[in-house]
C-alpha positions in Angstrom: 27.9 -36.2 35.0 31.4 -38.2 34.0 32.3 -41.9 33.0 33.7 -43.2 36.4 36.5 -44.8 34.2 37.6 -41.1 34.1 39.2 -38.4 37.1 37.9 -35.5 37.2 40.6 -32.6 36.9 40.6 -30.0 39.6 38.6 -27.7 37.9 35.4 -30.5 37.2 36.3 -31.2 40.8 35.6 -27.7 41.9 32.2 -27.4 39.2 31.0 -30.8 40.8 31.1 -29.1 44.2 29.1 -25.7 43.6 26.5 -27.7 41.8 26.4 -30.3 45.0 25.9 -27.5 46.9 23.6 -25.3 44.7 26.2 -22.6 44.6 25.0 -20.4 42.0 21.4 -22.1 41.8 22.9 -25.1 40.4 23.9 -23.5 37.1 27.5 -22.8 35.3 28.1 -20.3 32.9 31.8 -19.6 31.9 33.3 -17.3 29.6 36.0 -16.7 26.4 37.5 -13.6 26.7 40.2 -13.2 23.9 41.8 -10.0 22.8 41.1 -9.0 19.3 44.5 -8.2 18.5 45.8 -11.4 16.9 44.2 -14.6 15.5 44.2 -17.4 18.2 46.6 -19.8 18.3 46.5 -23.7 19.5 47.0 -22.3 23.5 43.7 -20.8 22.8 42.6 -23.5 21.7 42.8 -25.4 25.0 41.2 -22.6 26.7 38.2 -23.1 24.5 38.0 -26.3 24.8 37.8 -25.9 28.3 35.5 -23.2 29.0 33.0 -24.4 26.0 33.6 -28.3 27.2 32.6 -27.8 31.0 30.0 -25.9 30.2 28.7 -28.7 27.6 29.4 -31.2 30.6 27.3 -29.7 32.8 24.4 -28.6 30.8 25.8 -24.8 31.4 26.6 -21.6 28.3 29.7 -20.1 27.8 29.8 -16.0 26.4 32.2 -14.8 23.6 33.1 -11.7 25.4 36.0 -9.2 23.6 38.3 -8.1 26.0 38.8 -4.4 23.5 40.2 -2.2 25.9 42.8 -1.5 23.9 42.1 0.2 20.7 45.7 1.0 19.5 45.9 -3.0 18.6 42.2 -4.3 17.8 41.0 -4.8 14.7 37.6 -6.3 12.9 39.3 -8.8 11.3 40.5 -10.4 14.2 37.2 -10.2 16.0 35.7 -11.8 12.5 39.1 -14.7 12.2 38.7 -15.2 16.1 34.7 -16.2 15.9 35.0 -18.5 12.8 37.8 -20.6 14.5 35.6 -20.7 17.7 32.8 -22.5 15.5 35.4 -24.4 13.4 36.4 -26.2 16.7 33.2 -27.1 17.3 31.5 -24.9 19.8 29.0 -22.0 20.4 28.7 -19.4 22.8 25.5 -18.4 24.2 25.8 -14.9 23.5 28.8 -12.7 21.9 29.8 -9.7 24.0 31.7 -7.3 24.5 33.6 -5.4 27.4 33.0 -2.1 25.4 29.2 -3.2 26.0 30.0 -2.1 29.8 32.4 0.6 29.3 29.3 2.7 31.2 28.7 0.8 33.8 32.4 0.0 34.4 32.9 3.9 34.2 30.0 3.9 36.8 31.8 1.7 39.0 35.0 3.4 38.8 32.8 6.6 40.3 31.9 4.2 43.2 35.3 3.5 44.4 36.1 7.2 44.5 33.0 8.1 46.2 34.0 5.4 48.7 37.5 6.7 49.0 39.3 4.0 47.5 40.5 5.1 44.2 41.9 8.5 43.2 42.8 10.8 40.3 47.2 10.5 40.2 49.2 13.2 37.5 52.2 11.1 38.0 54.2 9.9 34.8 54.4 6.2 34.2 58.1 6.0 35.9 57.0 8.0 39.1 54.0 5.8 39.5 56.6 2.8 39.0 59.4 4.1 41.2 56.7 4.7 43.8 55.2 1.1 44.1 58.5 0.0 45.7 59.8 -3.1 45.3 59.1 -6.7 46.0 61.4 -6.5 49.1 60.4 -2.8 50.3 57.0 -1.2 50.5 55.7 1.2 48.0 55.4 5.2 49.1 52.5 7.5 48.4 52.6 9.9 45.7 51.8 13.6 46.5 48.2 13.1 44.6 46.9 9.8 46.7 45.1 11.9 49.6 43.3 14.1 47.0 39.6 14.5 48.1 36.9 12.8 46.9 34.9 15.9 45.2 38.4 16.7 43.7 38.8 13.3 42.4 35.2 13.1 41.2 35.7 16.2 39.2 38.7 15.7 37.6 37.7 12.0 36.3 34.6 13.4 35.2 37.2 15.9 33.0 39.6 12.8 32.2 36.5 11.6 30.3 35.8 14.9 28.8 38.6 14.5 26.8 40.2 17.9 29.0 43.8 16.1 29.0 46.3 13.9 26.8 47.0 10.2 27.1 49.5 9.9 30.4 48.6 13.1 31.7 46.3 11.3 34.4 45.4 8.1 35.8 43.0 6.8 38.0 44.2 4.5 40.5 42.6 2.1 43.1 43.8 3.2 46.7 44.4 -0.1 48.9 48.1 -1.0 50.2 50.8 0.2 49.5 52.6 -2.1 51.7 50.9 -5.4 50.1 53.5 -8.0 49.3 51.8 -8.4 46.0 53.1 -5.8 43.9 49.1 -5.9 42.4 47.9 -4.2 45.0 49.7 -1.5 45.4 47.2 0.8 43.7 46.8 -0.5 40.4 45.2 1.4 37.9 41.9 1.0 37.1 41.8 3.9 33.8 44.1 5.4 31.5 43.8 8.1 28.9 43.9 7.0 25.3 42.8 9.4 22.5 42.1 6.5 19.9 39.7 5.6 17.8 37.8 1.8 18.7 36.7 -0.3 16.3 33.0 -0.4 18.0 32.8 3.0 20.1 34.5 5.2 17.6 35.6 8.4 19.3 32.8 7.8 22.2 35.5 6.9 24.5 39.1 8.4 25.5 39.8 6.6 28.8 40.1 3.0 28.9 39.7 0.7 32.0 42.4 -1.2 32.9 42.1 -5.5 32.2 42.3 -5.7 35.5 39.4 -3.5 36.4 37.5 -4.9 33.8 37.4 -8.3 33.5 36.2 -9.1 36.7 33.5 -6.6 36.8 32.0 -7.9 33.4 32.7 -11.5 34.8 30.4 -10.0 37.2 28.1 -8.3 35.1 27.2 -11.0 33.1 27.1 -13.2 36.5 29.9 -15.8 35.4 30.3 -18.9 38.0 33.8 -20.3 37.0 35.8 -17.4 35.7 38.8 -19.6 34.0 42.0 -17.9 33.6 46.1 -19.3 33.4 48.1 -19.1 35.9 49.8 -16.2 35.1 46.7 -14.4 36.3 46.9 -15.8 39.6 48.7 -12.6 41.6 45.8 -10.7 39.9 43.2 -12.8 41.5 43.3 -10.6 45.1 42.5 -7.6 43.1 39.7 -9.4 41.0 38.0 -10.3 44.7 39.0 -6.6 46.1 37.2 -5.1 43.1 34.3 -7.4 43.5 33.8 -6.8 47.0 34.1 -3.2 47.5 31.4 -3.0 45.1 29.2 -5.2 46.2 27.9 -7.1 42.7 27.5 -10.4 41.8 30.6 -13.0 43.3 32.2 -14.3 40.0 35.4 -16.6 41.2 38.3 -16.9 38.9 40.4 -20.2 38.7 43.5 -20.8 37.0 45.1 -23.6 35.1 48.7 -24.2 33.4 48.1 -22.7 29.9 50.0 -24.5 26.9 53.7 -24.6 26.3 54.7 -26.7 23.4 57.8 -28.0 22.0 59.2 -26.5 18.8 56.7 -23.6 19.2 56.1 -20.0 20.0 52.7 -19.0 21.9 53.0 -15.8 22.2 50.9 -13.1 19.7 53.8 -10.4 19.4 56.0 -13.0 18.1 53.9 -14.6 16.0 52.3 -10.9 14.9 57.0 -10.4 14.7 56.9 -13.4 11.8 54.2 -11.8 10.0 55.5 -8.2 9.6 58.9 -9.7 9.4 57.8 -11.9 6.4 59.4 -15.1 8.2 55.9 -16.4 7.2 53.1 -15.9 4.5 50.0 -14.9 7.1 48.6 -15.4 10.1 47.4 -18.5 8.4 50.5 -19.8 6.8 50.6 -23.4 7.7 53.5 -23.6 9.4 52.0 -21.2 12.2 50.4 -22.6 15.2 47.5 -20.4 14.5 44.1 -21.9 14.7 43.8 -20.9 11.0 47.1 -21.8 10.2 46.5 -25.7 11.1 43.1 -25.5 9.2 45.1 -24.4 6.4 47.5 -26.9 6.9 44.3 -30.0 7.3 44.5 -30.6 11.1 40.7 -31.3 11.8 38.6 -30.1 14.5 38.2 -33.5 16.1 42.3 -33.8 16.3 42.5 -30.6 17.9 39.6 -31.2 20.9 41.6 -34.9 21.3 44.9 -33.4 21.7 43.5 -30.8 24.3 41.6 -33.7 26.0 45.0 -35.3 25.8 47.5 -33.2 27.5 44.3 -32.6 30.2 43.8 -29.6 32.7 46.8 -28.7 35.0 48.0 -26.6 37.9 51.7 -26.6 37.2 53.6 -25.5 33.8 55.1 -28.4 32.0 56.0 -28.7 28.1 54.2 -30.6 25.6 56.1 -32.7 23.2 54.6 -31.6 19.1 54.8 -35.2 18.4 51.3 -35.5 20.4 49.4 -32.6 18.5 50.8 -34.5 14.9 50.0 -38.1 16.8 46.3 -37.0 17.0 46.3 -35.7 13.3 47.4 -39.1 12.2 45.3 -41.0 14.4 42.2 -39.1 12.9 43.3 -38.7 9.6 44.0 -42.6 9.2 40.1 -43.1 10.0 38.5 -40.6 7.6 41.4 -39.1 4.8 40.7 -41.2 1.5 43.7 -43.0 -0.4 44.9 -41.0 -3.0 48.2 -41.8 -5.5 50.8 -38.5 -6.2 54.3 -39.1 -7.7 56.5 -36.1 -5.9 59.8 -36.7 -7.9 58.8 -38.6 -10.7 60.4 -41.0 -13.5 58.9 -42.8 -16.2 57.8 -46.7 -15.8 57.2 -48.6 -19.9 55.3 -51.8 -19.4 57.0 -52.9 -22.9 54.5 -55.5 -23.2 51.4 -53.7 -22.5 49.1 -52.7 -25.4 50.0 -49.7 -26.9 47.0 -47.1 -26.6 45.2 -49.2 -23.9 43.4 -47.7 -21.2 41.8 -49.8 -18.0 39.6 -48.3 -15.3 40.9 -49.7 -12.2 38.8 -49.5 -8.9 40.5 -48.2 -5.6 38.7 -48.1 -2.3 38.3 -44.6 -0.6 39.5 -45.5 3.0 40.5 -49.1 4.3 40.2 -48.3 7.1 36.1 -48.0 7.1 34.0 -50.9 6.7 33.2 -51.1 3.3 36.2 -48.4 2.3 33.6 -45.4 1.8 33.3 -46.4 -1.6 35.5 -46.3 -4.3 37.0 -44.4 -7.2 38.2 -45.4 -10.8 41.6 -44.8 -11.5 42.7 -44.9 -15.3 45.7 -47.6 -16.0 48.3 -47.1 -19.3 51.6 -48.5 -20.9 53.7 -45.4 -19.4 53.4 -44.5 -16.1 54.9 -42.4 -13.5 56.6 -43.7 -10.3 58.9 -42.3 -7.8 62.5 -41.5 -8.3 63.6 -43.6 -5.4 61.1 -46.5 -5.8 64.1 -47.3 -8.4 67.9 -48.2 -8.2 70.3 -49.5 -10.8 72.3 -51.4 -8.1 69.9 -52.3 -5.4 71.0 -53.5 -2.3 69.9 -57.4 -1.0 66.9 -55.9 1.0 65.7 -53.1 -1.2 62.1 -54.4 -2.2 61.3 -52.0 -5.1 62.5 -52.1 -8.7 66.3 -52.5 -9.9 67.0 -55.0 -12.6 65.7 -58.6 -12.5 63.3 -56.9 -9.8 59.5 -57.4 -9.0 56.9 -55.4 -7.1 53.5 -55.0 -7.2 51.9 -51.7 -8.9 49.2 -50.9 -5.9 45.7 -52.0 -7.5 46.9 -53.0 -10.8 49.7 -55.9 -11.8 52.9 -57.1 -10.4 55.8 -55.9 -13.0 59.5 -56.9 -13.8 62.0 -54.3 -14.2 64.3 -55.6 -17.2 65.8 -52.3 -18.4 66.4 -48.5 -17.8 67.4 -46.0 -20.0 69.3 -42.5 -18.8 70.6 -39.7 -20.0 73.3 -37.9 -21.1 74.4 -36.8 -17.6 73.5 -40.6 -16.3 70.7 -39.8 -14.8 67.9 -42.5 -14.9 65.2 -41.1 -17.1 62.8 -44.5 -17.9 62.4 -47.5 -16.1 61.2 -50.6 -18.6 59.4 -53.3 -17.8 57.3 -56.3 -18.4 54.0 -57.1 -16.5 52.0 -60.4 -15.8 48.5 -59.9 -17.4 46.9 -62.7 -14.8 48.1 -60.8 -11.6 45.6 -58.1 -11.4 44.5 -57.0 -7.9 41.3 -58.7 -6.8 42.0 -61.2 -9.3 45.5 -62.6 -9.3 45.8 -65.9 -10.2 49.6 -65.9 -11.3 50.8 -67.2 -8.1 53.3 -64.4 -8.0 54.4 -63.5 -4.6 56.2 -59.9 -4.2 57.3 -57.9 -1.2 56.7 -54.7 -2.5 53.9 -52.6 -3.8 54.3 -48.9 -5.1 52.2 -45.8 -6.3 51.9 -44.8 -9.6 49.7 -42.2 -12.1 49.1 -42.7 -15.8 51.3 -40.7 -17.9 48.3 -39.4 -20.4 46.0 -39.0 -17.5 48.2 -37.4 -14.6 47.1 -33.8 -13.4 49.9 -31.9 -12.6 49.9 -29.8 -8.8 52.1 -27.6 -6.8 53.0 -29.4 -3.4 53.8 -27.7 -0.5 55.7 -30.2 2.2 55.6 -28.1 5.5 58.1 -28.8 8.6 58.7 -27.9 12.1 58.9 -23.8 11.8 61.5 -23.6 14.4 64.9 -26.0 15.1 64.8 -25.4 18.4 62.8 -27.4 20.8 62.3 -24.4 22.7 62.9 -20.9 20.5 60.7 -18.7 23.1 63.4 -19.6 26.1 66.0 -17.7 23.3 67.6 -14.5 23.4 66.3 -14.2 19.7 63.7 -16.7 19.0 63.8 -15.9 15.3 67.5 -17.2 15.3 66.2 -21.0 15.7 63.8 -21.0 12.6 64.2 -23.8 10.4 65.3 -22.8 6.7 63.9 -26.4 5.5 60.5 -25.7 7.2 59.1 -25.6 3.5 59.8 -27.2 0.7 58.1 -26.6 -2.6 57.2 -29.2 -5.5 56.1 -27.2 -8.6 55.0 -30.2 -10.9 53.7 -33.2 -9.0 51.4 -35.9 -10.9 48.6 -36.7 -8.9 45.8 -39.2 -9.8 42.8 -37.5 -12.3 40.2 -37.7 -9.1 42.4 -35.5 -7.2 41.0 -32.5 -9.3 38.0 -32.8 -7.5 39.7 -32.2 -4.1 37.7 -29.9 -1.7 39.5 -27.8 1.0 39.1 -29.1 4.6 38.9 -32.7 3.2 42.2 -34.8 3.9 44.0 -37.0 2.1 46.2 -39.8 2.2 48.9 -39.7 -0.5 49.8 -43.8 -0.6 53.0 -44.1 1.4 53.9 -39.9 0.9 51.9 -38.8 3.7 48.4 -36.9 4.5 47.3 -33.8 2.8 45.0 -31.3 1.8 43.9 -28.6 -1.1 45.6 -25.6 0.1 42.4 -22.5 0.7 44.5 -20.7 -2.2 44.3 -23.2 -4.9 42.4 -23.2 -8.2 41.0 -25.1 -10.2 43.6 -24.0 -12.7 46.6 -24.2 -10.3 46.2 -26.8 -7.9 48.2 -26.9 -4.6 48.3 -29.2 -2.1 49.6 -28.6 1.7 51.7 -31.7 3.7 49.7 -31.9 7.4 52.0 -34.6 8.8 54.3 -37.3 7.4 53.1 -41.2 7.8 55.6 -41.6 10.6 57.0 -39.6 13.4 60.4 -39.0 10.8 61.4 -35.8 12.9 61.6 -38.2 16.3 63.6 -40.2 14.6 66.3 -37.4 13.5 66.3 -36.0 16.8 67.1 -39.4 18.7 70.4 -40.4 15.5 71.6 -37.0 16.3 71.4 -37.0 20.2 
């Protein structure tokens, strides 16, 4: 099933076992159960990758299944945001369910355990119910409602569903051990009262089961093998076999892996869903979230993503990942498929004083150098007056500065080596034009001046430039860990966005298409933002050339 060059992790390990065996008739089926309450973020993304990937690997299916037991916070769009970045990534589920498909059966089930005696009606408030449960050190005590009888408890759930009483009035709770040293079996609920409306059942429905009580039950009804879940979930795993058990259905198992912390990030949906509503950040898919949506946006690809999470692999204890990986694996895709592109950012204007006035040349640049045969090519239009970075110029350049200054040479990237020989500025001494000569015989592809230069820079044709708004996006948060804070919105990065209004970028560049990346020549890579028009283009930074950031961090250790 695997390259032998490659371990397995613990949870192929485990897969490779049951099918040895013929647990399960030899087949796997695994599951995605998200909570439509948020749009998924790159922790989710591992778990996909996961469940969707060892099901690929061993010819198994993995279900989309909606964990919507909570209608206060669910909402279509996210169901709708939540499928789309599913398929995005890649993947496909072999049928899309949810658990308010069972919320009979579970109901059903819920009558079972109080026929068998092991769950009753309790009228206790939230507080009693907690104050009851004891503490980790000292057993939990019954409250007065636990040795109800079982027609009593019968009827009055019956009338909990009837709608006869208001949210927190009643509960229904499992009866097991009080006494348990895991605080998750001291009768957990299994049902609360909500009088909401859900966004599939409508008004159907007033009581709610309990994650708890559901997931492993529709794990179960759907007969799942490997029921995948993050550590955090394993105190719950007792009650997901105790549920199982008492009610004699199908044996799904539930395993758990270390779920993704990441430097310089927040993972959690109530503080991401805090920067929305807080308007720390444009959307759920502003690029500087680490949203599923908001990386699309921001032109991390698909095949980045699934690298990084194959990566950082499958593990059983918590540890940190450093960013620097995640924008490693953008770079190391996008330098094999983003096509070369030239943008001036902060631009001045280069005169070649000896170039014909009113000339135009079509010069060729390949696609991608990367590719065998560069994916083609594009024409780029060359003039006298072009523009050129700010800092690709200085009036007193220092010995090893390998750009233009007076008396200086460099190469204009597909087109001729110039000679800088003047500069003109303005009133306030600022440098305004940059004039210089060029060498007609040194044409790329066909240089014949015997002209050797160290430096080559980008440049756009003054009539021909199209003009874009350019969004350079940063870290979102200072701090390498902001969800260890008292206040994690303290640590957010003021720089995290800067905007260029005007930009000059090359004519073919008004043919960009979103999801498409680009490499703006020695700038970095980037892509049409999903807002832009053809009238106002816009263009979102997905990662600098080089790890700069790394560097910052290590000068100012």
């Amino acid at each position: 099933m695997m390259s032998e060059e490659k371990s397995l992790n613990f949870i192929e390990e485990i897969v490779e076992e049951d099918l040895r065996t013929g647990k399960h008739g030899g087949r796997v089926l695994t599951r995605f159960p998200p909570e439509p309450n948020g749009y998924l973020h790159i922790g989710h993304a591992k778990s996909i990758c996961l469940n969707f990937g060892l099901a690929q690997q061993y010819n198994g299916k993995t279900n989309l299944r909606f964990d919507d037991t909570n209608p206060v916070t669910e909402d279509t769009e996210y169901v709708e945001s939540i499928k789309k970045d599913i398929q995005w990534l890649g993947f496909q589920w072999a049928e899309e369910l949810y658990t308010s498909d069972y919320f009979e059966t579970l109901y059903s089930y819920a009558v079972d355990l109080i026929k068998k005696g092991l769950a009753y009606v309790d009228d206790s408030t939230a507080e009693e119910i907690a104050a009851a449960k004891g503490t980790p050190t000292e057993p939990g005590v019954p409250t007065p409602y636990r040795d109800r009888s079982i027609e009593e408890n019968l009827t009055l759930f019956a009338a909990m569903r009837a709608g006869k009483y208001q949210d927190g009035e009643k509960v229904l709770r499992a009866k097991i051990d009080l006494a348990s040293p895991n605080m998750h079996l001291r009768d957990p609920l299994l049902y609360r009262i909500k009088h909401a409306h859900h966004h599939r059942t409508g008004n159907q429905w007033c009581i709610y089961p309990m994650y708890d009580f559901a997931h492993g039950q529709s794990d179960s009804i759907e007969k799942i093998t490997h029921s995948i879940c993050t550590l955090e979930f394993i105190p719950h795993r007792p009650l997901y076999d105790w549920c199982i058990d008492k009610l004699e259905i199908f044996p799904s198992k539930q395993y758990e892996f270390a779920r993704l912390n990441m430097t310089y990030t927040v993972m959690s949906k109530r503080k991401l869903l805090q920067l929305v509503n807080d308007k720390f950040v444009e959307s759920w898919d502003d690029p500087r979230m680490p949203t599923i949506s908001g990386l699309r946006r921001r032109g991390y690809t698909p095949a980045s993503i699934r690298n990084f999470c194959e990566k950082i692999g499958v593990q059983k204890r918590e540890n940190m990942i450093d960013v620097s990986l995640l924008e490693f694996c953008i770079r190391e895709d996008l330098n094999k498929t983003a096509w070369r592109r030239m943008a001036v950012l902060d631009p001045i204007k280069l005169v070649i004083t000896n170039y014909p006035d009113g000339q135009v040349e079509d010069l060729l640049g390949e696609n991608n150098p990367e590719v065998e045969g560069g994916e083609g090519s594009r024409s780029i239009p060359f003039s006298k007056e072009l523009w050129i970075e700010r800092d690709d110029f200085m009036e007193d350049a220092p010995k090893k500065f390998f750009r233009l200054g007076p008396g200086l040479s460099v190469r204009l990237k597909h087109a001729y080596i110039v000679t800088c020989h003047d500069f003109v500025k303005d009133e306030n001494g600022h440098v305004t034009e940059v004039h210089c000569t060029y060498v007609p015989n040194s044409k790329s592809g066909e240089d014949t001046s015997g002209l050797k230069v160290k430096g080559t820079i980008h440049w756009i044709s003054v009539p021909h430039a199209k003009e874009a708004e350019v969004r350079l996006y940063d870290r979102l948060f200072n701090d390498e860990n902001p969800a260890a804070a008292e206040d994690f919105k303290a640590s957010i990065n003021p720089e995290s966005l800067h905007i260029i209004e005007r930009a000059y970028i090359e004519p073919d560049l008004a043919n960009a298409t979103p999801g498409k990346g680009y490499q703006f020549i020695r700038l970095g890579y980037f892509t049409l933002d999903t807002h832009s028009t053809p009238a106002h283009l816009v263009f979102n930074r997905t990662v600098t050339l080089k790890d700069s950031w790394g560097k910052e961090v290590k000068k100012n250790a």
